[in-house]
C-alpha positions as CSV (number, residue, x, y, z in Angstrom):
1,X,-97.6,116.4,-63.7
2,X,-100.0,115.4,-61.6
3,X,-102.4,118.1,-60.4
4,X,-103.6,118.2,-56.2
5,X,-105.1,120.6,-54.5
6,X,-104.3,121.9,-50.5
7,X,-105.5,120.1,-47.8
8,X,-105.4,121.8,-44.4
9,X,-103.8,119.9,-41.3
10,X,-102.9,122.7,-39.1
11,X,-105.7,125.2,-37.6
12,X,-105.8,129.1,-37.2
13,X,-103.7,129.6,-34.3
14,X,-101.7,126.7,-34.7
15,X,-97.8,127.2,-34.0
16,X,-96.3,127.8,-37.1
17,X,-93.2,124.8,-37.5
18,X,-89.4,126.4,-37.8
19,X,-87.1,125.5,-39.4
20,X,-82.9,125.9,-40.9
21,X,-83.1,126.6,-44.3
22,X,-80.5,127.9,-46.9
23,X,-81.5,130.8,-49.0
24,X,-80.6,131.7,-52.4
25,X,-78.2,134.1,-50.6
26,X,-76.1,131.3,-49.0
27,X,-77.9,132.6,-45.9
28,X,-79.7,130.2,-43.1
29,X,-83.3,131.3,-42.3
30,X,-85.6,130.3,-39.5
31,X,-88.5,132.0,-38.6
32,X,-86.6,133.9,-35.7
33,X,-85.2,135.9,-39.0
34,X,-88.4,137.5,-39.5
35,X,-89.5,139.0,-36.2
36,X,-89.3,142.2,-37.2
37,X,-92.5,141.5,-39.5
38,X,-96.4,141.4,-38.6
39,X,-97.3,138.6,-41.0
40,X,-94.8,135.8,-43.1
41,X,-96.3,134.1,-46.0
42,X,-95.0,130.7,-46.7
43,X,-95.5,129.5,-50.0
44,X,-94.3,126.2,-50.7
45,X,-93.1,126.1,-54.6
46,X,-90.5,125.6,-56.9
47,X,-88.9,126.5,-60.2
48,X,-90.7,124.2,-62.6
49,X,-94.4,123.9,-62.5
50,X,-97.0,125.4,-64.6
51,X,-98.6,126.5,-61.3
52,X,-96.0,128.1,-59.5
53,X,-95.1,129.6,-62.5
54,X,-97.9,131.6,-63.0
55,X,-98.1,133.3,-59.4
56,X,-94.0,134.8,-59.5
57,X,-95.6,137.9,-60.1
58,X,-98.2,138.0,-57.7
59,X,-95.9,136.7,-55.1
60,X,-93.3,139.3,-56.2
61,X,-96.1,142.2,-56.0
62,X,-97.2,141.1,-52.3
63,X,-93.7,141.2,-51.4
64,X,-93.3,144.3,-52.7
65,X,-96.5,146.3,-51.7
66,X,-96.3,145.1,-48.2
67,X,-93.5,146.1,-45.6
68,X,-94.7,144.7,-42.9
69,X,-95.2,140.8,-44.2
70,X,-92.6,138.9,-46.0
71,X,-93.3,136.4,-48.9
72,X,-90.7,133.6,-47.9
73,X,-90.8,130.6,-51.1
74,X,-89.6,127.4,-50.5
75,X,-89.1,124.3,-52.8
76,X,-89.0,121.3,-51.4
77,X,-88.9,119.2,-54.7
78,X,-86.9,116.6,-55.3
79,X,-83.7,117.9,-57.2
80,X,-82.4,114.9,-58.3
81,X,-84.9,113.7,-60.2
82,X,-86.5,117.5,-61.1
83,X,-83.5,119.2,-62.1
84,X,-85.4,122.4,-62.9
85,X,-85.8,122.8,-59.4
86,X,-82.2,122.8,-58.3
87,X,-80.6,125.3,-55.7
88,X,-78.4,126.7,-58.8
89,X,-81.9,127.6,-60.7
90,X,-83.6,129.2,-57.8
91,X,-80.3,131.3,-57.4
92,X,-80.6,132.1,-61.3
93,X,-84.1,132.9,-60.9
94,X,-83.4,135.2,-58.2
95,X,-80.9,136.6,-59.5
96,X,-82.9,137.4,-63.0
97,X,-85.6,139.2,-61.4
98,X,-87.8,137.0,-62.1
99,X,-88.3,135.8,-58.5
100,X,-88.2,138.7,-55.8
101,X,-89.6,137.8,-52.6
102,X,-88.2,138.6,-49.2
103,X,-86.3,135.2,-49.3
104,X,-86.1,132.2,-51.2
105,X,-85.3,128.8,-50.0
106,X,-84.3,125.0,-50.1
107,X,-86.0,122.3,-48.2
108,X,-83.7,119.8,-49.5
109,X,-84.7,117.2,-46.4
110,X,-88.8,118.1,-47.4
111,X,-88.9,117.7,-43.4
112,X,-90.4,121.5,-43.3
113,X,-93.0,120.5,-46.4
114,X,-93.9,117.4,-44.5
115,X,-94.6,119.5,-40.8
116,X,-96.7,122.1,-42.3
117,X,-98.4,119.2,-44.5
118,X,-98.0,120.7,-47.7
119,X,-99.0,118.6,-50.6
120,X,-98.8,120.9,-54.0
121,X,-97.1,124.1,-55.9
122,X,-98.1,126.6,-55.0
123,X,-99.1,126.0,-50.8
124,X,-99.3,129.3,-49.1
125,X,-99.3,129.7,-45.5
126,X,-99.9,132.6,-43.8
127,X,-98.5,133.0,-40.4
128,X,-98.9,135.8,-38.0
129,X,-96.8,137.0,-34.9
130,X,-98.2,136.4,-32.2
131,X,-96.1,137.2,-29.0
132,X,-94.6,134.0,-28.3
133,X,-93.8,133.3,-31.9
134,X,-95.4,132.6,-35.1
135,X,-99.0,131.2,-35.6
136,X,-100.8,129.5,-38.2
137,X,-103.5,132.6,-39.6
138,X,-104.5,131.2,-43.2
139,X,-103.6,128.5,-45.3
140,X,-105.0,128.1,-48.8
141,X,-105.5,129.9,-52.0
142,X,-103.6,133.0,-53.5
143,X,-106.8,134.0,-55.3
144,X,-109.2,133.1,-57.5
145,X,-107.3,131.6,-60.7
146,X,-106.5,128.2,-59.8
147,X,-105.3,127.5,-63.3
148,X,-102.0,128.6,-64.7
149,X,-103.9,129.9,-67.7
150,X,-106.6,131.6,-65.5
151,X,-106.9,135.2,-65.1
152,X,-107.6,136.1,-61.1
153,X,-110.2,138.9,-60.3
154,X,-107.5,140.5,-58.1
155,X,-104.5,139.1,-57.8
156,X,-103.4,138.1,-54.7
157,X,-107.0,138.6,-53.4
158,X,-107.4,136.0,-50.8
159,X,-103.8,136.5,-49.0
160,X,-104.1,140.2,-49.5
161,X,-107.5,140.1,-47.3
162,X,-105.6,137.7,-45.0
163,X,-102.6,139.8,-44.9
164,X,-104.7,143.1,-44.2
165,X,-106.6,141.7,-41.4
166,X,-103.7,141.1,-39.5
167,X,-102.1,144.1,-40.2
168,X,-105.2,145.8,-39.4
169,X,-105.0,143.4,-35.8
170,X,-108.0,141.4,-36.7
171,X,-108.6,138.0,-36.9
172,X,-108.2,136.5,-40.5
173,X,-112.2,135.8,-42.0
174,X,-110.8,134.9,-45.5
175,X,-112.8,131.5,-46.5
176,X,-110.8,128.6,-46.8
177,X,-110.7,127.7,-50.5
178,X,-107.6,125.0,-51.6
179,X,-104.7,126.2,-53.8
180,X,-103.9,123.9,-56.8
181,X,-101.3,122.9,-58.3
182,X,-98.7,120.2,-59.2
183,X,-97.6,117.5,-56.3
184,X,-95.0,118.0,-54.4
185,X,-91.8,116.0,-56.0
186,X,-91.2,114.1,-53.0
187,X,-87.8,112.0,-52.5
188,X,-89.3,108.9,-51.5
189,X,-92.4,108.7,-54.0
């Protein structure tokens, strides 16, 4: 495991990279399949780390408390050599319970990690819609508990003040402050 934490790449108000990804539901997303919401968090993860791990439940509690933002996950780790993080164990986790956001999908080509620079898991990304698509908002931390033994003050507290402000039509003043977690299991590394 080797730990990193997020660097950012992209700026607030930044398009936001689509994409063609297959989700656990055999369904193709792209971000044209969330219009319908204010906000879309993007959190890059997977199955496997100790990290990612330890935020399924805050992910799954965002998702649930807000209808008008989606929690999309996507794992871009390498399969082959990870096998934890295969397309048959992010089905089995959705299909457990124990991973319940709006969609969940595979980045098998990493080409979507790679365009919105993510580097670790967990790397959220907040995007807002704007009226000619989706824009960058926020990029960094869930909240305060960068360790998978840690205990957050509130969890979910950064990207819930990021989500709120853009619900509320504001512009996003959460401080940047870097998520942590385990590298991105890249093909060619």
């Amino acid at each position: 495991m080797v730990e990193m934490e997020s660097e950012t790449e992209r700026d607030a108000g930044d398009p936001a990279p689509d994409f063609q990804l297959e989700g656990t539901d055999g369904e193709t997303y792209g971000l044209d399949d969330f219009a319908d919401y204010d906000a879309v968090l993007l959190v890059f993860t997977c199955n496997h780390c100790p990290y990612a791990k330890a935020k399924f439940d805050v992910l799954n509690d965002v998702a649930d408390d807000y209808d008008d933002a989606a929690v999309v996950g996507i794992n871009p780790n390498d399969a082959e050599e990870y096998p934890d993080d295969s397309f048959e164990r992010m089905q089995e986790l959705v299909d457990e319970g124990t991973i319940q956001y709006d969609a969940y999908l595979r980045d098998e080509s990493q080409e979507v990690a790679r365009a919105y620079g993510a580097v670790c898991t967990p790397d959220p990304f907040l995007l807002r819609n704007a009226d000619d698509g989706f824009e960058l908002a926020y990029h960094g931390r869930l909240d305060d508990a960068l360790n998978p033994s840690d205990k957050p003050t509130r969890p979910g507290g950064d990207v819930r003040d990021a989500i709120d402000s853009i619900l509320a039509g504001e512009p996003v003043e959460t401080e940047w402050q870097p998520s942590r977690g385990c590298s991105i299991k890249w093909t060619d590394e």
